[in-house]
C-alpha positions in Angstrom: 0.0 0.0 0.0 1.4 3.8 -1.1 2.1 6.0 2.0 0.8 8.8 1.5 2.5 12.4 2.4 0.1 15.9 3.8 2.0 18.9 5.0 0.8 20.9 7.2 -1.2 24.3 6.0 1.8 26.6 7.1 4.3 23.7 4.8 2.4 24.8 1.8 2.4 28.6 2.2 6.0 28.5 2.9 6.5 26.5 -0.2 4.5 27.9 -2.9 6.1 30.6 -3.5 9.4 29.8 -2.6 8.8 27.3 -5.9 7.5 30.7 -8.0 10.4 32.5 -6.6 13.2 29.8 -7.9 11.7 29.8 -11.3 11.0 32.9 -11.8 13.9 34.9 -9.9 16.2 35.5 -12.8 13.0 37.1 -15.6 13.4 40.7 -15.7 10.5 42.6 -14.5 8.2 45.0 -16.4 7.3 48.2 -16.5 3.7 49.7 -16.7 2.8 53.1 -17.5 -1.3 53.3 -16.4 -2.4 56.6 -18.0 -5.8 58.0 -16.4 -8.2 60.3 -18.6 -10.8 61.9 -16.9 -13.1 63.8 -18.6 -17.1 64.8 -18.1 -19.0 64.1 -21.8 -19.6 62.3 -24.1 -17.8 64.6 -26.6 -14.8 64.2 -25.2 -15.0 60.5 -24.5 -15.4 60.1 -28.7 -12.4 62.4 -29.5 -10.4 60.1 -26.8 -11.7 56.7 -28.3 -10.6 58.2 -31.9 -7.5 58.9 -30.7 -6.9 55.7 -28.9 -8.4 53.1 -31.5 -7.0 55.1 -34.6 -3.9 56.6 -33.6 -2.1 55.6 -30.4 -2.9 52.1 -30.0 -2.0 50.6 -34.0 1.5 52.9 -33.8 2.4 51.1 -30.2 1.3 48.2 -32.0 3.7 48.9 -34.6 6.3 49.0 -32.1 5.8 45.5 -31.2 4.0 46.6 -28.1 1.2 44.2 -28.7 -0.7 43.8 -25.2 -2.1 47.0 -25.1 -5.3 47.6 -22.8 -7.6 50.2 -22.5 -10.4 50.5 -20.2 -13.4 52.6 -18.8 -14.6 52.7 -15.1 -17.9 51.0 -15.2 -19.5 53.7 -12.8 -18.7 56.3 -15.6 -22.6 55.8 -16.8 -23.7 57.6 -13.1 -20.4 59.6 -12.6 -19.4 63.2 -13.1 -16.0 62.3 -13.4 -15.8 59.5 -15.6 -12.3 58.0 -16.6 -10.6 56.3 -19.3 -7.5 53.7 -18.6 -4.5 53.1 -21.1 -2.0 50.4 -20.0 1.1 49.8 -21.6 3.3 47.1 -20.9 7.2 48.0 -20.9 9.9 46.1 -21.1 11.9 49.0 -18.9 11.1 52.9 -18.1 13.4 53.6 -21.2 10.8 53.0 -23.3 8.8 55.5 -22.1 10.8 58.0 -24.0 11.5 55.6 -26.6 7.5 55.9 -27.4 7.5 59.4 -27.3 10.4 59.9 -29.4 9.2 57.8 -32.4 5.6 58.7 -32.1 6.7 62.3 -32.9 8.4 60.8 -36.1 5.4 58.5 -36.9 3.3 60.4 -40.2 0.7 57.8 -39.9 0.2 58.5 -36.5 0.1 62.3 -36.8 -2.2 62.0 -39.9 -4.6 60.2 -37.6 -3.9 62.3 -34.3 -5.4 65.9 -35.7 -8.7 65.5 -33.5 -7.4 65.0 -30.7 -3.8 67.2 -30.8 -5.8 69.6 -32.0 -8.5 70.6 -30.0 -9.4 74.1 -29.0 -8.6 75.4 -25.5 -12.2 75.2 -24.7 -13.1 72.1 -25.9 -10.1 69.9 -24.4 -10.4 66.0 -25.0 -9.9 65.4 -21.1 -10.3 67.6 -17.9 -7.1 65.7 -16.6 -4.5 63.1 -17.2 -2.3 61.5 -15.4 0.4 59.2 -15.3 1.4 56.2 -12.7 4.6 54.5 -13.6 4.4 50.7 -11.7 7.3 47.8 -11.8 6.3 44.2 -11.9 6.2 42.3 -8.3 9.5 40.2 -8.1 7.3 36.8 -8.5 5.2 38.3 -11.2 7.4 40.1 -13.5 5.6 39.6 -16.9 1.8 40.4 -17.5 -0.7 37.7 -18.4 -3.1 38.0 -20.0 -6.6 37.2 -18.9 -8.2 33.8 -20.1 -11.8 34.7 -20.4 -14.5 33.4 -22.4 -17.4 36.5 -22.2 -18.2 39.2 -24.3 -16.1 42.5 -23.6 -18.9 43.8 -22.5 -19.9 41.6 -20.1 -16.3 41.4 -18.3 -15.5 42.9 -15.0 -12.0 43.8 -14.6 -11.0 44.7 -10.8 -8.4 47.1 -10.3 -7.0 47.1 -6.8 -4.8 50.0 -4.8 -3.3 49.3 -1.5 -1.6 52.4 -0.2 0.8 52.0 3.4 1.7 54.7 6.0 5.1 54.1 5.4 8.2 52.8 3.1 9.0 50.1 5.3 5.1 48.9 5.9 4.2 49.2 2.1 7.7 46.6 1.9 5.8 44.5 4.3 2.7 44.6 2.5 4.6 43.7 -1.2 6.8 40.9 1.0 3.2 39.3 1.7 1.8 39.1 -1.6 5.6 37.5 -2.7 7.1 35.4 -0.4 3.9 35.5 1.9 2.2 33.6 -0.7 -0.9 35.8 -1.3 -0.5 36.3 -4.8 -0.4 32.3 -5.3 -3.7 32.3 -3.4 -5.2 34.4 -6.1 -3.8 32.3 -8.6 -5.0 29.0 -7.0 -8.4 30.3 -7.1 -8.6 31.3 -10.7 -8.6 35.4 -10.2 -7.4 35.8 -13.7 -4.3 38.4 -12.6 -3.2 40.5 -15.4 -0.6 42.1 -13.5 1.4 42.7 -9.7 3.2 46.1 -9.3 4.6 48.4 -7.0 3.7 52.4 -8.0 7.1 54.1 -8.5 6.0 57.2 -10.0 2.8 58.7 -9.1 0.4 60.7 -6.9 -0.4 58.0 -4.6 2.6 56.5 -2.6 3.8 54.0 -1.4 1.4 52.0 -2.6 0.8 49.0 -5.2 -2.0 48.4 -7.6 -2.9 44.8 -9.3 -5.6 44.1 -11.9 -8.2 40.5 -11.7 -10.3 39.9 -14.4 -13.8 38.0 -14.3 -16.0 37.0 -16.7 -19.0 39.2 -15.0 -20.0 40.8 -11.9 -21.4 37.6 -10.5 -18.4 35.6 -11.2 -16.5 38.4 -9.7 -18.8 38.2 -6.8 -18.5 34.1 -6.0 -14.6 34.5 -6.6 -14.0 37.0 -4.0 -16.7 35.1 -1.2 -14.2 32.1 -2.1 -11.0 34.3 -1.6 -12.7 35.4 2.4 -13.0 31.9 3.3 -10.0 30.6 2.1 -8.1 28.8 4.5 -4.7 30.0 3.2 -6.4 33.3 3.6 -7.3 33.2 6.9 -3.9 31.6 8.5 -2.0 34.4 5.7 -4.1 37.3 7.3 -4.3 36.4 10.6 0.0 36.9 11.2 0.9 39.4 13.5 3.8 40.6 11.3 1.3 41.5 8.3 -0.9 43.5 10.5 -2.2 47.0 9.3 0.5 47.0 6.2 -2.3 48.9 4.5 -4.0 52.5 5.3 -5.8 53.0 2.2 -7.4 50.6 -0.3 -9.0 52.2 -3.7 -11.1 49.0 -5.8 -12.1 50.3 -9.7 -14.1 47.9 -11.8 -13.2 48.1 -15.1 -14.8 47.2 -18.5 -12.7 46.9 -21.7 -12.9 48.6 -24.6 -14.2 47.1 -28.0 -10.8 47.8 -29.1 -8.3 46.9 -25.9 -6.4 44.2 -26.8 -7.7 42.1 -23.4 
């Protein structure tokens, strides 16, 4: 008869990701610029989705950029400030210029950018933009993208930022979804992670941000009541040493675009 071998819960946290981490340890992590539009009509959300679906997002694809999303906050039906999400997946914070440099020298681009460069002073395509620059988590360097079987439009894509009242607690916080085995949690229950990352440029810090991805809101719904009762979950949370590594928490849902690439 085959003797068989259980480990212990705490066996299996400390392993999992310490299996992630030796296969993974030596892929160079990404870069993500998230740029935010926010803007009030409908008007302007047009001249935007012109701008992205014409221009922007065919030249990036040109540079070989290929996993490009874009996305629009699902409360922007009810909201006054609605926003618009680009993400662009970089291979370091190089590129950044990189893009800007030869999208300056792209004539297709700038044939097919005139609505939206130029737009009069008071008819602007956005009320605000901004720009958070994030690195990949050390066990997720590299995006993935989401394996979904649902209309676009149907999708519910969750997008997650945990700020911390200090450098050394937002550490803490980013050491438990590595080595403390969160993130494998999420994977073991089918979340669908696009990507892990740590802001290091923008106007919320320290802090990280991570995107899940469900087929709808009710499949959203019955993965996150699995995710509470978890019992990886609960032993994870319950540590002293992970206590109150977060002050602030900000949860977007997200619906792609017809023309996002996921």
């Amino acid at each position: 008869m085959k003797t068989r071998l259980f480990l212990p819960l705490f066996a299996v946290l400390f392993m999992a990701p310490q299996l992630i981490w030796s296969q993974q340890k030596k892929q160079k992590r990404e870069f993500y610029q998230l740029t935010v539009y926010h803007y009030s009509t409908f008007e302007q959300e047009k001249v935007l989705d012109n701008y992205l679906k014409e221009a922007l997002v065919p030249a990036l694809h040109k540079m070989e950029i290929k996993s490009v999303g874009v996305f629009k906050a699902i409360a922007n039906d009810t909201s006054a400030n609605k926003t618009l999400y680009l993400f662009v997946p970089l291979k370091s914070l190089n590129t950044v210029d990189e893009i800007n440099t030869r999208l300056m020298k792209d004539d297709k681009f700038n044939a097919n950018n005139k609505e939206y460069a130029d737009v009069p002073y008071n008819k602007p395509a956005y009320n605000r933009m901004e720009t958070i620059l994030l690195k990949a988590f050390p066990l997720a360097p590299a995006m993935k993208l989401p394996n979904l079987k649902s209309a676009k439009s149907q999708r519910v894509y969750e997008l997650r930022s945990y700020e911390s009242a200090s450098e050394k607690i937002f550490r803490n916080k980013v050491h438990m979804f590595n080595e403390g085995g969160e993130m494998e949690i999420f994977t073991r229950l089918d979340f669908n992670p696009v990507f892990y990352s740590e802001v290091v440029a923008g106007g919320k810090m320290p802090n990280l941000m991570y995107m899940t991805t469900f087929e709808n809101k009710e499949d959203r719904d019955a993965h996150w009541d699995a995710f509470r009762v978890d019992p990886a979950w609960k032993q994870l949370s319950s540590l002293p040493e992970y206590k109150n590594n977060v002050s602030h928490s900000d949860i977007t849902f997200l619906r792609p675009a017809d023309y996002s690439d996921f």
